[in-house]
C-alpha positions as CSV (number, residue, x, y, z in Angstrom):
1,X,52.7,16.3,71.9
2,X,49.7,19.2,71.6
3,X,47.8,19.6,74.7
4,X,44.9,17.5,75.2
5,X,42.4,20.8,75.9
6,X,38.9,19.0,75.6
7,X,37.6,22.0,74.0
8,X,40.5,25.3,73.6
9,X,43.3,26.4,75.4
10,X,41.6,29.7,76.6
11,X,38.0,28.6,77.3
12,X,39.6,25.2,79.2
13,X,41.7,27.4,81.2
14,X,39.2,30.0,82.1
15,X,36.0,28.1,83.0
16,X,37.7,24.7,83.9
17,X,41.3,24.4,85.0
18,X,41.1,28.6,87.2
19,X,37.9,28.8,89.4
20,X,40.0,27.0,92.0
21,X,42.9,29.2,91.6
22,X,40.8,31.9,91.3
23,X,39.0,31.6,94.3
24,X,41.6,30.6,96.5
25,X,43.5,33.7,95.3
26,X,40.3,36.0,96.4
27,X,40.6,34.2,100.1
28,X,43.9,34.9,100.0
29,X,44.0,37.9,99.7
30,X,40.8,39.4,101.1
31,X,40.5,37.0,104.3
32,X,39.5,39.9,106.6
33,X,36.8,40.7,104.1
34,X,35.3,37.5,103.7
35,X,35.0,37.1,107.4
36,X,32.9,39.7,107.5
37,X,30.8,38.6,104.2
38,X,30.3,35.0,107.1
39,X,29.2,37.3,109.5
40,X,26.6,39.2,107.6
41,X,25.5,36.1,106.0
42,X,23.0,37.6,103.3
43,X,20.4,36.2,101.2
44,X,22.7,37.7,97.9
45,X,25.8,35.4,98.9
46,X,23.3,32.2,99.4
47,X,21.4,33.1,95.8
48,X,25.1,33.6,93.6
49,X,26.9,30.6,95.4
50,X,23.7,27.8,96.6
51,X,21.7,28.6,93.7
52,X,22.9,29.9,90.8
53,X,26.3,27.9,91.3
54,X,25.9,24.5,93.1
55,X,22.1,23.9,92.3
56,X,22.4,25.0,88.7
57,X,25.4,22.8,87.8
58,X,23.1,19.8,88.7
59,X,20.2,20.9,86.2
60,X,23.5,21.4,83.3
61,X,23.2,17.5,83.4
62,X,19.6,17.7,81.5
63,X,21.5,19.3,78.7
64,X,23.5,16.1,78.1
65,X,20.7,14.0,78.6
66,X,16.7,14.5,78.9
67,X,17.0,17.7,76.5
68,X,18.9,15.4,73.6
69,X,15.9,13.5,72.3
70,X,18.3,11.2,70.5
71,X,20.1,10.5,73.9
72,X,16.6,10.4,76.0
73,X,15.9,7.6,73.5
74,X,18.8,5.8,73.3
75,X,18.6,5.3,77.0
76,X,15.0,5.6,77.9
77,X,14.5,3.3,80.9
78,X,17.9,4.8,82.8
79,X,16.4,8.2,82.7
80,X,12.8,7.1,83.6
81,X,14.0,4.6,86.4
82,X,16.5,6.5,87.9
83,X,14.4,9.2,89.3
84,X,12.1,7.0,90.8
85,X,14.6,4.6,91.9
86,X,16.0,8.0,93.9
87,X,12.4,9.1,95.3
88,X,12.1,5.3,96.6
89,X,15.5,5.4,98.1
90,X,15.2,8.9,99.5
91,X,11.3,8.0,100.6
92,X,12.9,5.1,102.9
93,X,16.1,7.0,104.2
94,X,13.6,9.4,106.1
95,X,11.6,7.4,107.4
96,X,14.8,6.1,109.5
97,X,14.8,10.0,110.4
98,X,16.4,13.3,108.7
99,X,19.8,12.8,110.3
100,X,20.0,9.6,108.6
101,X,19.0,10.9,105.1
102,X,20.8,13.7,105.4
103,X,24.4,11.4,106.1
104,X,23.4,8.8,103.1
105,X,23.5,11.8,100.5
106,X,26.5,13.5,102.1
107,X,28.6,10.7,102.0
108,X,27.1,10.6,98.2
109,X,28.0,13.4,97.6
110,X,31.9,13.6,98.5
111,X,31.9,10.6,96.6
112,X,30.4,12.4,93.5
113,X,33.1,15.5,93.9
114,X,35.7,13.8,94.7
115,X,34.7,11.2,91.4
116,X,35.0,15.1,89.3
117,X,38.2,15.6,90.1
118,X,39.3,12.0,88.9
119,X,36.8,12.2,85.9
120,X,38.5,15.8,85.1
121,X,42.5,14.5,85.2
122,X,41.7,11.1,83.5
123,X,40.0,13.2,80.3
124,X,43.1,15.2,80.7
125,X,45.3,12.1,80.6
126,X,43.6,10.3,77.9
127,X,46.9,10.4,75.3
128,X,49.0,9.4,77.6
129,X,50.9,6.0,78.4
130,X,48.5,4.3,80.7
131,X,50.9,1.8,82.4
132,X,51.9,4.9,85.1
133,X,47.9,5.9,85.3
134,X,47.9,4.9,88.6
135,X,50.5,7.4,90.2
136,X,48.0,9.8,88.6
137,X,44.8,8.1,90.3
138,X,47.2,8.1,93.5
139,X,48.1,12.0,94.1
140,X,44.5,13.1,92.8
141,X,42.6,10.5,95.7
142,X,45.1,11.9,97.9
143,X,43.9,15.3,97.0
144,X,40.4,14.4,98.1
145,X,40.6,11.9,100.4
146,X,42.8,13.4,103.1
147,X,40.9,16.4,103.5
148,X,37.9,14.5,104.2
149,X,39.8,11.9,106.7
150,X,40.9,15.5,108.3
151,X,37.5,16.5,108.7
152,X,36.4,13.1,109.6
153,X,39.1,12.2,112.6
154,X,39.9,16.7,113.5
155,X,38.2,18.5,116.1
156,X,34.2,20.0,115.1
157,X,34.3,21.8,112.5
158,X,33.1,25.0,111.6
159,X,31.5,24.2,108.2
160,X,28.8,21.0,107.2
161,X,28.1,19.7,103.9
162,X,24.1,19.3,104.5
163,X,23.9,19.7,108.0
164,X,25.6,19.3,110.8
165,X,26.6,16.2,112.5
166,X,26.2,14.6,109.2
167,X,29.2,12.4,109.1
168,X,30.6,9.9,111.7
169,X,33.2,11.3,114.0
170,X,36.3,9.7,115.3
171,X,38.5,12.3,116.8
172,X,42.4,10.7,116.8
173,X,45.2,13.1,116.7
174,X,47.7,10.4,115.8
175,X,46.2,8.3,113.6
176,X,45.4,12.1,111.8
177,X,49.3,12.3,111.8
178,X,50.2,9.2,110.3
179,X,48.0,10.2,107.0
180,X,49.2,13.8,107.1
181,X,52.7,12.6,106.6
182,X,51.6,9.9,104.1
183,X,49.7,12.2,102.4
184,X,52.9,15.1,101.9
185,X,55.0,12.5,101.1
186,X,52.9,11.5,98.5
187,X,52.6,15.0,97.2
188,X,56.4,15.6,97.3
189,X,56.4,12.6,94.7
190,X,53.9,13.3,92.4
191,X,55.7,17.2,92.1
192,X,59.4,15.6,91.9
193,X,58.2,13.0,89.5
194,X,56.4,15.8,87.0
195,X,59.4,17.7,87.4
196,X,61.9,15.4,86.6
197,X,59.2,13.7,83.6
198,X,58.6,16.3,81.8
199,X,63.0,17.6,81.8
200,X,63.2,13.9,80.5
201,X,60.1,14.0,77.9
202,X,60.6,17.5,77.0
203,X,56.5,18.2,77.3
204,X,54.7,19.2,80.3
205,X,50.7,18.3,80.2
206,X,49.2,21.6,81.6
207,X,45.4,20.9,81.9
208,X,46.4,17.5,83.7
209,X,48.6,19.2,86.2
210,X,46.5,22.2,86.9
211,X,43.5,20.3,87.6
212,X,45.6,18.0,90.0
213,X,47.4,21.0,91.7
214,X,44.3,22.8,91.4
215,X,42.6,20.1,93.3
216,X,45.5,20.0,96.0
217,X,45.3,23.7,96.9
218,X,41.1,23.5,96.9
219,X,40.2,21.2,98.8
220,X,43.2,21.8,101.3
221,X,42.9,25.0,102.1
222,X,38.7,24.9,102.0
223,X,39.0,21.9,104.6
224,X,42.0,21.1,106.2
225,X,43.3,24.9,107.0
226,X,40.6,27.1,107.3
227,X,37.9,26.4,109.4
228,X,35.2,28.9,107.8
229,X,32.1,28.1,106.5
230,X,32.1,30.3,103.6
231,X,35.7,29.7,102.6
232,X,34.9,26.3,102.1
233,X,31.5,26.9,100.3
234,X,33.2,29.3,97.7
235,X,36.0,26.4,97.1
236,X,33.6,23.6,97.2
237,X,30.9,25.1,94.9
238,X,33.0,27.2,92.5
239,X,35.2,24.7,92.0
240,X,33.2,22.5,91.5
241,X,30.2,24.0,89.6
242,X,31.8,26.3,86.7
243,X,34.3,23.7,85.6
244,X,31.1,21.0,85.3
245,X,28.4,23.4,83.8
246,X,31.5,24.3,81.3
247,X,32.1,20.8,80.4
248,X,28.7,20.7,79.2
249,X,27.9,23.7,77.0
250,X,31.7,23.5,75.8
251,X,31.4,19.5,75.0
252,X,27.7,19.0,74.8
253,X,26.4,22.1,73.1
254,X,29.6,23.8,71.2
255,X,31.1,20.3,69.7
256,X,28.1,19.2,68.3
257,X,26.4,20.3,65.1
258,X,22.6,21.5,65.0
259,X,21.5,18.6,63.7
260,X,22.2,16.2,66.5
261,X,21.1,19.1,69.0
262,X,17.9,19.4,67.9
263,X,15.8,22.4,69.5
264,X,18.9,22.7,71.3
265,X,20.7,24.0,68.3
266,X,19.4,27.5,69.3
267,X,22.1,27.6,72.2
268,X,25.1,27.4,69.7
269,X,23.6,30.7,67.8
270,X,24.1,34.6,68.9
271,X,24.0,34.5,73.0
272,X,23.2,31.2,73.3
273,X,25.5,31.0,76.1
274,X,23.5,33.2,78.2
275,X,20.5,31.5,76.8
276,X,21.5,28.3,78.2
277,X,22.5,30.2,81.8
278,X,19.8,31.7,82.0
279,X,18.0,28.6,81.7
280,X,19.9,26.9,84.4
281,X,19.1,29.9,86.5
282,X,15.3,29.9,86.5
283,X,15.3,26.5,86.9
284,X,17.6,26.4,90.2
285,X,16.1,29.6,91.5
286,X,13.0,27.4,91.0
287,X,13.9,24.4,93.0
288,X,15.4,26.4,95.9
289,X,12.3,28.7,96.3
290,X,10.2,25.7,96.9
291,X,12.8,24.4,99.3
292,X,12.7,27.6,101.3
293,X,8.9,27.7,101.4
294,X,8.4,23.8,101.7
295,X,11.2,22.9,104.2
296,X,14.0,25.7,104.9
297,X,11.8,29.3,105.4
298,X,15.6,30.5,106.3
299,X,16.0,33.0,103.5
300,X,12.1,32.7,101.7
301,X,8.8,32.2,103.4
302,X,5.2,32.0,102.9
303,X,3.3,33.0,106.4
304,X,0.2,30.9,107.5
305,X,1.6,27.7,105.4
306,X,2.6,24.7,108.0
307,X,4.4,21.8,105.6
308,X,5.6,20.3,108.5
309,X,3.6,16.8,108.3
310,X,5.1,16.2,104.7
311,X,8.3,16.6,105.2
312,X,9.0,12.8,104.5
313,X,7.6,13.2,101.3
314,X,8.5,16.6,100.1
315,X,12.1,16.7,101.5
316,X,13.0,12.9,99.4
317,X,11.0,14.2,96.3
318,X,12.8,17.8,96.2
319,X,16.2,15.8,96.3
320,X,15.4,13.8,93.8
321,X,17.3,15.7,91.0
322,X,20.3,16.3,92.6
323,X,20.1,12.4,93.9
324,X,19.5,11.3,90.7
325,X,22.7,14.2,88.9
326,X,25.0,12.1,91.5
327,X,24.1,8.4,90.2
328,X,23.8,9.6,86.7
329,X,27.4,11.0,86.7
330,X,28.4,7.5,86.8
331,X,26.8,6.2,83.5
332,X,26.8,9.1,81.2
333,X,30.6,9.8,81.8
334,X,31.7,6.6,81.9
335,X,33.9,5.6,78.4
336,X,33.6,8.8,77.4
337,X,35.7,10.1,73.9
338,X,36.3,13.9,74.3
């Protein structure tokens, strides 16, 4: 049996299936180094990892969707209602207060990574015999789920998703233990069961396993045992935001042929992979510079400007495309033939 890349061996393995190694190899390795990166907190770190990593990846989703006329058409009303239906929601979340807006999209958004890393293996797994599917869904919920019940039931930690105090906190030391022994016993299995499948079966399905392992090691290490802030945004964002905005241009742009991309077709010519980052940059950078000036002023700001009194309707309507990437994962994913 071949391996089920979903585009090439080489271009799967470097943008997809190593950012997590990578990354967790670099913290490895240079911990001392990092720490003082955390200390020194500059406005270069926040501009490579916020914006041109985790706020770009969102705006990749318009190149599956409201950029491809034929797709914008085929599903008109879901890309018109969406948005609004987000603003609404948002609009009515802060007016219960920020803290409570702030917790609704969290949770949302663990729910939207750790829904990746499932979406990621089950594309990876889409030869395979599905009656054993669910040891798969098993070790890679484990993956993601534990580290979160960590954070959820551990001492403060060092690190926030949003902001802090975002999530509901119920510190128990041994109801922490019972799911940390659940959850290596459940890892033992999955590796003693690959081992001893693929002896039997003679094939061993790499992408699948790397993005499970790689999965493990991520979010384990970014949550559960270091407590550092930017440890855990470099294995949160990376991990998360090269392998999705590679999906995109490697399925959505590089599969398709000129004729279905339309004026999009100029991205599969000479450098249109650095066309099409370069348009997910200026768009980000976008976004995030009217954050800073609107609501943040931590790393930009515009003296003599008070936005203060329209926070409730700037901070809902500035989330709206990231709000709206979340839900929309759901739907344009779903029954998808790679």
């Amino acid at each position: 049996m071949v391996q089920p890349w979903i585009h090439k061996g080489k271009t799967d393995g470097y943008f997809i299936l190593a950012p997590s190694f990578i990354v967790l190899a670099i913290v490895l390795l240079f911990q001392s180094w990092l720490t003082d990166i955390e200390e020194s907190y500059s406005f270069y770190t926040w501009l490579f990892l916020i914006v041109f990593i985790d706020v770009a990846h969102v705006y990749s989703t318009l190149f599956k969707t409201y950029f491809v006329a034929s797709e914008f058409q085929r599903r008109k009303q879901l890309y018109i209602g969406l948005p609004i239906f987000c603003f609404l929601i948002g609009f009515i979340l802060f007016l219960f207060g920020s803290q409570v807006f702030w917790s609704v999209l969290a949770y949302l958004a663990v729910f939207h990574f750790i829904r990746q890393q499932y979406g990621f293996m089950r594309l990876y797994s889409r030869n395979e015999d599905k009656t054993y599917a669910w040891i798969d869904n098993l070790i890679i919920y484990s993956a993601t789920i534990y580290p979160m019940l960590y954070w959820f039931l551990s001492p403060k930690r060092k690190f926030n998703w949003f902001v802090e105090n975002e999530f509901l906190k119920y510190e128990n030391a041994k109801l922490l233990e019972v799911f940390k022994w659940i959850y290596f016993a459940i890892v033992v299995f999955y590796l003693v069961r690959t081992v001893y499948n693929s002896i039997k079966s003679n094939y061993f399905n790499v992408p699948k396993n790397a993005i499970i392992i790689g999965t493990l090691l991520s979010w384990y290490f970014g949550i559960v045992y270091f407590n550092n802030d930017l440890v855990f945004t470099l294995l949160n964002v990376v991990s998360h935001g090269i392998p999705y905005m590679a999906l995109i241009y490697l399925n959505e742009i590089e599969k398709k042929s000129e004729e279905d991309l339309g004026f999009l077709s100029l991205l599969k010519q000479h450098k249109g992979v650095l066309i099409f980052i370069s348009i997910l940059l200026i768009i980000a950078f976008s976004e995030e510079f009217l954050w800073e000036i609107l609501v943040w002023n931590e790393q930009i700001s515009i003296a003599n400007f008070d936005f203060s009194n329209w926070q409730f309707i700037l901070v809902p309507l500035l989330t709206v495309p990231q709000f709206t990437h979340y839900l929309l994962d759901g739907f344009i994913w779903k029954s998808k033939k790679i």
